[in-house]
Z-matrix of the N, CA and C atoms (Angstrom, degrees):
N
C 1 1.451
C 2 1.512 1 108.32
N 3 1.335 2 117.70 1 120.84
C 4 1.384 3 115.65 2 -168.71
C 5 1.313 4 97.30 3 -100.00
N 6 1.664 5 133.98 4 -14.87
C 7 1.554 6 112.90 5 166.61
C 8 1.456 7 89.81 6 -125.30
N 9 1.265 8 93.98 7 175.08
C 10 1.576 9 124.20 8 -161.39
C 11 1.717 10 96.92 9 -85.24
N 12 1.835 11 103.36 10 138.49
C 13 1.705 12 104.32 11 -159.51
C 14 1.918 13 61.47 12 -130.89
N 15 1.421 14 95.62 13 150.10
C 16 1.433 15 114.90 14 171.51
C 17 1.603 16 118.88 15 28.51
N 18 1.169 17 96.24 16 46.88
C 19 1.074 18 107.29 17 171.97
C 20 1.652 19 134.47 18 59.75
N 21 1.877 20 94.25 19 39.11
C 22 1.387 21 116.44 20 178.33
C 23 1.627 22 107.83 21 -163.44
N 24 1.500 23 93.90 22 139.72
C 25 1.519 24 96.12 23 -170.67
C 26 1.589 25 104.16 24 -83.12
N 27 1.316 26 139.41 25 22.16
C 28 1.189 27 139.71 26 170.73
C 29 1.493 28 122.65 27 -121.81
N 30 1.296 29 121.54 28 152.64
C 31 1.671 30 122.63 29 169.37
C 32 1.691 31 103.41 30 -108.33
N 33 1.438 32 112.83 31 120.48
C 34 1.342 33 122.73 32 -173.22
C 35 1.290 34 107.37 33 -95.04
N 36 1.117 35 120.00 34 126.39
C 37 1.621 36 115.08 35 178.02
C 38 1.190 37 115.62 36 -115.49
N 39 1.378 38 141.09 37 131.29
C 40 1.684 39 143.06 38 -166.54
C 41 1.576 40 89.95 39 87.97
N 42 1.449 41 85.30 40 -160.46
C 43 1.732 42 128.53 41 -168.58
C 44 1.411 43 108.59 42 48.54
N 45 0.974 44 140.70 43 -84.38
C 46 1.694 45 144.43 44 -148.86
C 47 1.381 46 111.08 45 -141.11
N 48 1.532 47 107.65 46 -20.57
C 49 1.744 48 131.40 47 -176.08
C 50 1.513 49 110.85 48 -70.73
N 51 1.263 50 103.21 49 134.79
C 52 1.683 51 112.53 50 -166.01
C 53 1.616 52 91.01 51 -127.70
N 54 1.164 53 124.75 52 36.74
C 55 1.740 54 126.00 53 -166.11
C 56 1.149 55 110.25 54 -102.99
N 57 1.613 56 106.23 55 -17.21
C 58 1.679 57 104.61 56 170.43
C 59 1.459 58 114.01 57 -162.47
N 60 1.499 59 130.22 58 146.62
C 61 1.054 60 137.38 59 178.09
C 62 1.847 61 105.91 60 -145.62
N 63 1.587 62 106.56 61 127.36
C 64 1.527 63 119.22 62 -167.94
C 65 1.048 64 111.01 63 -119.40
N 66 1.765 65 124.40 64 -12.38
C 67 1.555 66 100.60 65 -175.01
C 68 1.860 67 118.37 66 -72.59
N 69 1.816 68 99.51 67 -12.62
C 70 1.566 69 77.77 68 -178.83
C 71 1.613 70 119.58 69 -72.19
N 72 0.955 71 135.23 70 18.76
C 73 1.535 72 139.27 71 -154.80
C 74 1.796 73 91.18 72 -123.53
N 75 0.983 74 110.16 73 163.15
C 76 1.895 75 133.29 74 -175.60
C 77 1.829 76 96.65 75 -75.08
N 78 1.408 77 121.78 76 -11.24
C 79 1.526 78 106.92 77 -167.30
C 80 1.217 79 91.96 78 -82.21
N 81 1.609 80 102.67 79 162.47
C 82 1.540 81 143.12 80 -162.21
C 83 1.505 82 89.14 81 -132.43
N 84 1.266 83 156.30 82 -56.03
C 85 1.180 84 136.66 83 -123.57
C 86 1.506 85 79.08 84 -163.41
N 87 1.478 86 112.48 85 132.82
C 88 1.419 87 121.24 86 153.92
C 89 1.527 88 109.26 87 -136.09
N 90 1.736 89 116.49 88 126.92
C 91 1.493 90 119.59 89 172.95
C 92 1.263 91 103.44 90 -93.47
N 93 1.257 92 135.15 91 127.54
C 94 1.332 93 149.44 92 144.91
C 95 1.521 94 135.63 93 -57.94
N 96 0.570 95 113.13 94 73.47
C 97 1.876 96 116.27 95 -169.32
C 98 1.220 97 111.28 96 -85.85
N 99 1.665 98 118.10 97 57.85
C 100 1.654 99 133.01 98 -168.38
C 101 0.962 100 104.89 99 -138.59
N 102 1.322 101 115.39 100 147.89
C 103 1.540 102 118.35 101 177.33
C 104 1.594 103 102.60 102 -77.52
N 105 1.413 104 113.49 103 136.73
C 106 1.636 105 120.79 104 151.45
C 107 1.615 106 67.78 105 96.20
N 108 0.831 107 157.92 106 30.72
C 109 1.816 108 122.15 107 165.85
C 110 0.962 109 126.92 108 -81.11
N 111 1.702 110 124.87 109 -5.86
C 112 1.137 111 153.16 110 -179.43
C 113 1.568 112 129.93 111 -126.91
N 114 1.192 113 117.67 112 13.13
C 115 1.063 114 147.15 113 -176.26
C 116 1.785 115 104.08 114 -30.68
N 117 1.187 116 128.02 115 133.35
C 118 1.457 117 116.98 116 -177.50
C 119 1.763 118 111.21 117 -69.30
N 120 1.183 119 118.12 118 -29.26
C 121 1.001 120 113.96 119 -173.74
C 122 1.775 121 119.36 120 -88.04
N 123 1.240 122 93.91 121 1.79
C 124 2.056 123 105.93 122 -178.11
C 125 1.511 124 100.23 123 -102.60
N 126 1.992 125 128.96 124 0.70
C 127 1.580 126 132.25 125 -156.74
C 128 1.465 127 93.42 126 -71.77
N 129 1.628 128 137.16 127 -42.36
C 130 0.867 129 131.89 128 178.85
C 131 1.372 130 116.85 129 -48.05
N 132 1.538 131 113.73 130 -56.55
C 133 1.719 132 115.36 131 -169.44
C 134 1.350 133 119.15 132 -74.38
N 135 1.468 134 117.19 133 -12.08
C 136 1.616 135 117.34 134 -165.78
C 137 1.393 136 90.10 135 -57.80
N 138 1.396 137 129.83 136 -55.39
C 139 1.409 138 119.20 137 -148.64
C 140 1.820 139 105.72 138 -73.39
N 141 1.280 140 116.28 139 23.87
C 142 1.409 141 113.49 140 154.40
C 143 1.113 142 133.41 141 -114.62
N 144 1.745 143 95.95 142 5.48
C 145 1.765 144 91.76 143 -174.14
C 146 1.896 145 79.25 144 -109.77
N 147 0.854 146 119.38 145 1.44
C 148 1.641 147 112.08 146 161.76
C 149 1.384 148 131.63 147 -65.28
N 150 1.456 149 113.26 148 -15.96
C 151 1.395 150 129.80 149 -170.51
C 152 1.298 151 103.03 150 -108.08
N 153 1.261 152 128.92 151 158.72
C 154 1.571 153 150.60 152 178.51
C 155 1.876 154 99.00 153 -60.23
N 156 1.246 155 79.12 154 136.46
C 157 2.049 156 84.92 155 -179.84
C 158 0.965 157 108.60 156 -96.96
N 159 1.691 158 122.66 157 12.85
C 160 1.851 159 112.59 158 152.08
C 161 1.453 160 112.86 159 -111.18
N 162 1.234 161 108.13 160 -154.91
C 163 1.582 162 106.22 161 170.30
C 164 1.769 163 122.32 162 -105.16
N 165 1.771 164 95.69 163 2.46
C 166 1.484 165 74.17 164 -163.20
C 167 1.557 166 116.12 165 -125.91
N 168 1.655 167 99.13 166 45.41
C 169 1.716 168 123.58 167 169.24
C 170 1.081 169 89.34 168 -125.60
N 171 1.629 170 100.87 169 151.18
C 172 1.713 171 122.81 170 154.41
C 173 1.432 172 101.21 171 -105.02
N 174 0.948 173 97.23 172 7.61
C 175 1.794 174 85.41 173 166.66
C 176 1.822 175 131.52 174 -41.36
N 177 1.194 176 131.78 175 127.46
C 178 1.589 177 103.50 176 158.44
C 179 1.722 178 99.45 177 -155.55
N 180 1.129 179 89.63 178 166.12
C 181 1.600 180 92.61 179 -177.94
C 182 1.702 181 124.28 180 -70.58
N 183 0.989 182 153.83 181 -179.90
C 184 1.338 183 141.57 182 -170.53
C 185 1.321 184 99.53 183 -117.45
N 186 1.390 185 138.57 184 -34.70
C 187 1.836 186 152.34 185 -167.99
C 188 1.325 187 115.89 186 -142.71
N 189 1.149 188 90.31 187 156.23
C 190 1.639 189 95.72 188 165.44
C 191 1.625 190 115.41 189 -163.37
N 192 1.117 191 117.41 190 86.97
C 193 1.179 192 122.15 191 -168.15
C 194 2.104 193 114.35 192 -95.32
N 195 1.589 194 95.43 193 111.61
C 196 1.652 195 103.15 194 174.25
C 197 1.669 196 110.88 195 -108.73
N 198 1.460 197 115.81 196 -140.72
C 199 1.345 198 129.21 197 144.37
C 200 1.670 199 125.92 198 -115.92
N 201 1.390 200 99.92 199 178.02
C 202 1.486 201 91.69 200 166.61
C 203 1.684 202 97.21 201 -123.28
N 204 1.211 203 106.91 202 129.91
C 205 1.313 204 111.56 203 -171.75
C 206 1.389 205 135.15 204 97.95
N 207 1.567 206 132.53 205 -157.15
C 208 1.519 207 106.26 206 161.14
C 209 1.500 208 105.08 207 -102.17
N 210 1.841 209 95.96 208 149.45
C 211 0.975 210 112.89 209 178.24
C 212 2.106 211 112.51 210 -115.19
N 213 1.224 212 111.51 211 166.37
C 214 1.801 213 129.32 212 -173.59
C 215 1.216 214 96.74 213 -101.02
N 216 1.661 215 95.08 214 134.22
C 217 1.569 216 103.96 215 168.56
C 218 1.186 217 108.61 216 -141.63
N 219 1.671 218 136.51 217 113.54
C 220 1.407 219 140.89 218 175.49
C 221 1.451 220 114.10 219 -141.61
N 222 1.247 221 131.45 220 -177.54
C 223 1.410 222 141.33 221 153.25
C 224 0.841 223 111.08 222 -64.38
N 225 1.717 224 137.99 223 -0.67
C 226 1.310 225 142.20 224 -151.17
C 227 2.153 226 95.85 225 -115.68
N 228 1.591 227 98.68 226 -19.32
C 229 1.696 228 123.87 227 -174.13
C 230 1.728 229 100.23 228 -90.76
N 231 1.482 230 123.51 229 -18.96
C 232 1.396 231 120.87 230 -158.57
C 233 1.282 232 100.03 231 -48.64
N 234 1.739 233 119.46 232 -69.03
C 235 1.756 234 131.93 233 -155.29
C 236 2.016 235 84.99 234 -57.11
N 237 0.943 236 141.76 235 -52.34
C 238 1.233 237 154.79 236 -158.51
C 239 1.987 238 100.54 237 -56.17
N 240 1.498 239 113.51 238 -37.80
C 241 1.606 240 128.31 239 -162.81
C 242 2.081 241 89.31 240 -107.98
N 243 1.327 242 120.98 241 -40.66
C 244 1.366 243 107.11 242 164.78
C 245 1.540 244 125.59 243 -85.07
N 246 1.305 245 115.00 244 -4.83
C 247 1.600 246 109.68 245 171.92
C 248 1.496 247 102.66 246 -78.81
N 249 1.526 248 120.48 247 -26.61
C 250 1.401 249 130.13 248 -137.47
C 251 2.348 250 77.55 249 -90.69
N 252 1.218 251 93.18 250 -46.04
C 253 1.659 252 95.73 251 -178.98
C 254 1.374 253 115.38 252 -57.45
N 255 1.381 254 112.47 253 -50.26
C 256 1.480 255 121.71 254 -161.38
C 257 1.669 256 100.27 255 -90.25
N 258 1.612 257 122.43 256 -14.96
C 259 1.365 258 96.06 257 158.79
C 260 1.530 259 120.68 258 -93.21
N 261 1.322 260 114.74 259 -3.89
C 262 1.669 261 122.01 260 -176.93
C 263 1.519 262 96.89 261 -69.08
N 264 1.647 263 156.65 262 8.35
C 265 1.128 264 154.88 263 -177.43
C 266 1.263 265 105.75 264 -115.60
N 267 1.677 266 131.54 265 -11.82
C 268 1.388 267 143.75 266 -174.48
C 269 1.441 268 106.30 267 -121.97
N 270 1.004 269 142.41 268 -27.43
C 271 1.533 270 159.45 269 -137.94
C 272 1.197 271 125.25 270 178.67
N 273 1.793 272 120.42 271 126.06
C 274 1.499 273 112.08 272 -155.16
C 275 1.730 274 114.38 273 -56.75
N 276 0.835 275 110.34 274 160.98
C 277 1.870 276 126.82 275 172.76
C 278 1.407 277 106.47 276 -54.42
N 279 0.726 278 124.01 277 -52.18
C 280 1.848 279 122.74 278 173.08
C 281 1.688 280 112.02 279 -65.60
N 282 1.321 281 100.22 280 -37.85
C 283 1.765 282 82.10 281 175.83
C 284 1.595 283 101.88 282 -90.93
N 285 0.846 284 134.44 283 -56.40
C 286 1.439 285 119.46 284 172.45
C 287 1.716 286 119.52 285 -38.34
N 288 1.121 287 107.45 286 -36.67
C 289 1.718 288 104.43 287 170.19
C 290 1.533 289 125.01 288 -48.41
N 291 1.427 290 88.65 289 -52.23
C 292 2.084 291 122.27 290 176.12
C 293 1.461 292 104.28 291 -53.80
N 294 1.335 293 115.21 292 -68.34
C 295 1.367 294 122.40 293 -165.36
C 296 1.494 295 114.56 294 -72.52
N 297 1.336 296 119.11 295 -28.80
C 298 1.099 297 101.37 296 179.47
C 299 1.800 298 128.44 297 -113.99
N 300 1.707 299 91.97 298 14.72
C 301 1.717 300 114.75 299 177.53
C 302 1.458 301 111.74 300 -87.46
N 303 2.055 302 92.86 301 -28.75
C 304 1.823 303 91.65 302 -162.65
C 305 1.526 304 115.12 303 -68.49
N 306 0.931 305 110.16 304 147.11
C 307 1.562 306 121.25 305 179.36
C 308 1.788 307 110.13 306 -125.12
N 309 1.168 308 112.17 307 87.89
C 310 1.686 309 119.51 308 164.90
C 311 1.414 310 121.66 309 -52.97
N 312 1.200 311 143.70 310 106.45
C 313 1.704 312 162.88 311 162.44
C 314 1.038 313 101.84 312 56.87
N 315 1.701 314 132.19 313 35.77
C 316 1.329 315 137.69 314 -153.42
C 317 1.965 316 98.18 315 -119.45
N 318 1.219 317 110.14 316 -2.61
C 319 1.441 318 111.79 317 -161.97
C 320 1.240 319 130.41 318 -108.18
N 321 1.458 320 153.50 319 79.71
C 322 1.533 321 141.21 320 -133.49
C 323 1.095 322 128.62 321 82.87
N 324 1.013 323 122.86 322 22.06
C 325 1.871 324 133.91 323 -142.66
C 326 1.822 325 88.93 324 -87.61
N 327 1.179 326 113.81 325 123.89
C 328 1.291 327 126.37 326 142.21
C 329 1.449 328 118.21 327 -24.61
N 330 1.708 329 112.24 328 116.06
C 331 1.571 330 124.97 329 178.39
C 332 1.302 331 111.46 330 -32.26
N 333 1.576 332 119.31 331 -45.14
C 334 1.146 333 135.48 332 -176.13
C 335 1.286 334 126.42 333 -74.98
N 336 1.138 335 102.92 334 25.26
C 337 2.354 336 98.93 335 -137.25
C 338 2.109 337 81.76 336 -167.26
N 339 0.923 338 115.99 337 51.20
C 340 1.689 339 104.20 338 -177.62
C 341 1.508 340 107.13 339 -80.77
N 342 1.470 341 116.70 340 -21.76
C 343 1.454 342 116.22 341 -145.82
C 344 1.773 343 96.52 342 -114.95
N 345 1.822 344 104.66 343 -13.76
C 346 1.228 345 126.31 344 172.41
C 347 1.600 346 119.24 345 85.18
N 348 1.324 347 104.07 346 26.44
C 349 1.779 348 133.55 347 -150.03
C 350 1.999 349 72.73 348 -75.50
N 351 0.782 350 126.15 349 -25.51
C 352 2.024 351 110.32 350 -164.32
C 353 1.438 352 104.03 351 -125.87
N 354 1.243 353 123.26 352 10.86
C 355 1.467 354 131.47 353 168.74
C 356 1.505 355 119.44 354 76.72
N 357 1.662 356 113.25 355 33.26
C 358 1.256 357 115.62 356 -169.65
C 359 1.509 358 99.58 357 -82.64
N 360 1.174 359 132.49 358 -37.41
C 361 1.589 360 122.74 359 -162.85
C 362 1.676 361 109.58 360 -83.84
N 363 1.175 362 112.77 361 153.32
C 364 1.233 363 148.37 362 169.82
C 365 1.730 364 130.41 363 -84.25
N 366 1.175 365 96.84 364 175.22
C 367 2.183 366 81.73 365 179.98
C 368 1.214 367 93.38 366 -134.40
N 369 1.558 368 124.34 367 154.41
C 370 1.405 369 156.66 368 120.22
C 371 1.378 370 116.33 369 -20.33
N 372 1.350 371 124.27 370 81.89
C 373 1.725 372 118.04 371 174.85
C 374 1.335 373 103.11 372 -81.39
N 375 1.231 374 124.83 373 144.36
C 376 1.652 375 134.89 374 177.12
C 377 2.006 376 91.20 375 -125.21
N 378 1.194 377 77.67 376 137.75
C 379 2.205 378 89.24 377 -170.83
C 380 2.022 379 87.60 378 -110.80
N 381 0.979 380 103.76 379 103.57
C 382 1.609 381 84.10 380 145.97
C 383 1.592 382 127.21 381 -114.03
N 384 1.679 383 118.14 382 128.62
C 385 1.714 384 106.89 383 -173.67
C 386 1.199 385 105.96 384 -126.98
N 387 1.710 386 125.23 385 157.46
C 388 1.274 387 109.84 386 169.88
C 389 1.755 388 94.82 387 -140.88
N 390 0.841 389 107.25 388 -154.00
C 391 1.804 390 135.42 389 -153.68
C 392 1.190 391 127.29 390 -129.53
N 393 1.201 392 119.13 391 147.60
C 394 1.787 393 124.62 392 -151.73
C 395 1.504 394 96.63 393 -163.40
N 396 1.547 395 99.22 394 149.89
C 397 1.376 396 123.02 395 138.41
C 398 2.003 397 106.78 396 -71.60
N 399 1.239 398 110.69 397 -29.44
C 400 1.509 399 78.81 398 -148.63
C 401 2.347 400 70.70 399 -145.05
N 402 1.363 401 123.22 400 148.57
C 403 1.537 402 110.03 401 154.97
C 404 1.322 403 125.05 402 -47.88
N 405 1.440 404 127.98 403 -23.32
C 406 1.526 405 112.76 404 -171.02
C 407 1.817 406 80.90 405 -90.31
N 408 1.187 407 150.58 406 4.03
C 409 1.525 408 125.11 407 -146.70
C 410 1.747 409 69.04 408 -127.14
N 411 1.298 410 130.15 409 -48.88
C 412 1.579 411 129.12 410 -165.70
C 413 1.698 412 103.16 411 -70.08
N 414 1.327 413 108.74 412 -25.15
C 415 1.531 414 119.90 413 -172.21
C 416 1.746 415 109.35 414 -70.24
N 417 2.031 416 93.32 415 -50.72
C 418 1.826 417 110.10 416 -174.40
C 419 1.239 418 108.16 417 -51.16
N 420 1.776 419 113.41 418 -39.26
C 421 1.749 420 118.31 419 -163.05
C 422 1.431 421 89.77 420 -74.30
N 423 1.163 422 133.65 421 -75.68
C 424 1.178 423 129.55 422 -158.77
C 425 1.772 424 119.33 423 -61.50
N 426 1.246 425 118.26 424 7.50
C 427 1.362 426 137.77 425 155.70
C 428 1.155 427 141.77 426 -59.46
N 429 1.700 428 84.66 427 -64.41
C 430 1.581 429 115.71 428 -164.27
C 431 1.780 430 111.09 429 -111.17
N 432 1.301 431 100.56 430 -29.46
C 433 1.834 432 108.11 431 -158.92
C 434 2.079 433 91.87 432 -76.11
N 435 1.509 434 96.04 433 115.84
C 436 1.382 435 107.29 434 160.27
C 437 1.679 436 109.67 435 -123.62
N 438 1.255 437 118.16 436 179.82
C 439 1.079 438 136.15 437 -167.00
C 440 1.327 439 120.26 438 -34.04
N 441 1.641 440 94.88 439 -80.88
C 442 1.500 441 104.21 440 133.80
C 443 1.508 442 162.29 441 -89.01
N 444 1.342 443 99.27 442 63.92
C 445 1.435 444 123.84 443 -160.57
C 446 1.437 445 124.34 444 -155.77
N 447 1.371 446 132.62 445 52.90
C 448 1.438 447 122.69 446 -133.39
C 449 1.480 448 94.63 447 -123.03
N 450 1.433 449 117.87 448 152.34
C 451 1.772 450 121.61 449 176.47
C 452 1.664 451 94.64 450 -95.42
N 453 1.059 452 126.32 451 167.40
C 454 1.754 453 140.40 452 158.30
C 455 1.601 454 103.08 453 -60.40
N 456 1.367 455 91.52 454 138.05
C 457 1.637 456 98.44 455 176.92
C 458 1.915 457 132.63 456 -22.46
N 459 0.575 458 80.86 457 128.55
C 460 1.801 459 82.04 458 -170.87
C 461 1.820 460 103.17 459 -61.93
N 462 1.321 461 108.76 460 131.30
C 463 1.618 462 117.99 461 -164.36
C 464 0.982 463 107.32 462 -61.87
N 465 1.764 464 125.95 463 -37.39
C 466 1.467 465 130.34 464 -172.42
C 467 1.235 466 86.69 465 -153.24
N 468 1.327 467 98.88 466 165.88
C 469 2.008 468 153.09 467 157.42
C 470 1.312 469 86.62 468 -55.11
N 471 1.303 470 137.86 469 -99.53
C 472 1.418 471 167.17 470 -159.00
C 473 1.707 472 84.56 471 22.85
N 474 0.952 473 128.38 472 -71.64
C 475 1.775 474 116.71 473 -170.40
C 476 1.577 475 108.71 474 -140.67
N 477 1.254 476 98.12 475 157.56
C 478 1.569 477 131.17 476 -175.80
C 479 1.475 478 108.48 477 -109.69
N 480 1.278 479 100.13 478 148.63
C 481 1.804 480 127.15 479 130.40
C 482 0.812 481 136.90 480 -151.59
N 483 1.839 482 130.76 481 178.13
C 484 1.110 483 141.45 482 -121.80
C 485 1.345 484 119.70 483 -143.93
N 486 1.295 485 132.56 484 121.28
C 487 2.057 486 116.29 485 164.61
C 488 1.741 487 94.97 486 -100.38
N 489 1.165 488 109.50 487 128.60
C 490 1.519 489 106.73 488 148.45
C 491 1.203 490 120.39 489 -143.81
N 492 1.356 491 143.61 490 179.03
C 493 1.135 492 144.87 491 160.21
C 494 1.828 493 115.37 492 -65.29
N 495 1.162 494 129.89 493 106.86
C 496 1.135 495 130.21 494 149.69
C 497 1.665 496 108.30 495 -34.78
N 498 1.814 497 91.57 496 121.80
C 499 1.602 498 85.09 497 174.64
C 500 1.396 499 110.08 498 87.29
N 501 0.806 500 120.77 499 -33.70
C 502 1.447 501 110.27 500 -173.54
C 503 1.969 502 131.97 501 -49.58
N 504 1.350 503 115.34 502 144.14
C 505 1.733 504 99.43 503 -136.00
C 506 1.955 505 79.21 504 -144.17
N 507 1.093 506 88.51 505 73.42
C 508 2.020 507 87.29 506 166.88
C 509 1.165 508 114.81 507 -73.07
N 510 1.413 509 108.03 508 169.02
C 511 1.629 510 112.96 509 154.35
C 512 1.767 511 124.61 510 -80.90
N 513 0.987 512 124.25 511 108.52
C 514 1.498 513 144.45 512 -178.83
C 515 0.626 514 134.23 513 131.36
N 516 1.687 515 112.33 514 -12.54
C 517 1.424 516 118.25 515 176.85
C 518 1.580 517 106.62 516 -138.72
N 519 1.539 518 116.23 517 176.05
C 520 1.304 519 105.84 518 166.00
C 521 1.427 520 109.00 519 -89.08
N 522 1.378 521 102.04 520 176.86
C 523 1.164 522 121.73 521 -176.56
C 524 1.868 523 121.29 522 -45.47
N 525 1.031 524 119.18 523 164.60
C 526 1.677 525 126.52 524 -169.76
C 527 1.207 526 107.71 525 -68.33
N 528 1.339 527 133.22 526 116.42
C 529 1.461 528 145.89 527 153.50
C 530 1.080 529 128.67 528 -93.67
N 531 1.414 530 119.44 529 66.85
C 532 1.450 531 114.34 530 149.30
C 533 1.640 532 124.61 531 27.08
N 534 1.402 533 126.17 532 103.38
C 535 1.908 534 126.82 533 -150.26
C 536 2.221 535 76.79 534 -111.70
């Protein structure tokens, strides 16, 4: 979300947030390009706004890749959003999300501080999680599942996982905690 909806420049997905639900729809993969959409402390709830908000689809999405914290968005991000595409067809969608979103002390940097010589800048966390019946089955999707490469809907919510950067230290939030 590049402007602010109710009075926040981010879309929160999980925890307590009732702002969105995707499994009833045909998507497999949703990228988030919002600040906080991935927030460490919302990792638990994402996997409910992945599922259908009635009872009578098994539908659910397979990913859902945001940030934790704030994240940059320009024409200056494009090669950064087409490497992230063109390696998701060679290499799963979650690691291509990670690797090519993260941004090391490169982010907010003090006018004075461009090159980050006094430790003013910050990083870009990219979250990618997906969904399981079981952790080794929520673990396989988020492994293996690329673009072109996809398993049948995941049976249940029941568990998640995660790529993030260890450490990772955005602007808005603190640093990555492990859910």
């Amino acid at each position: 979300m590049r402007y602010p909806w109710n009075g926040e420049c981010g879309l929160r997905m999980g925890g307590s947030s009732n702002q969105v639900k995707l499994g009833d729809s045909w998507m497999m993969f949703l990228i988030a390009s919002s600040c906080q959409s991935a927030d460490d402390d919302n990792l638990p709830g994402i996997r409910f706004a992945m599922q259908d908000a009635g009872t009578s689809s098994s539908r659910r999405m397979h990913q859902f890749d945001g940030f934790h914290g704030i994240m940059w968005i320009s024409s200056g991000y494009n090669g950064d959003y087409r490497d992230t595409a063109d390696d998701g067809h060679s290499v799963s969608i979650g690691y291509s999300w990670v690797t090519n979103q993260f941004k090391n002390n490169s982010q907010d940097c003090a006018g004075y501080d461009p090159f980050n010589w006094f430790g003013t800048c910050q990083d870009q966390c990219p979250i990618a999680y997906s969904i399981g019946s079981s952790p080794s089955d929520a673990l396989t999707r988020l492994i293996n599942e690329r673009y072109n490469y996809t398993y049948s809907d995941p049976l249940s919510n029941s568990y998640y996982q995660y790529y993030y950067y260890e450490g990772c230290n955005p602007v808005g939030e603190n640093s990555f905690v492990p859910q």
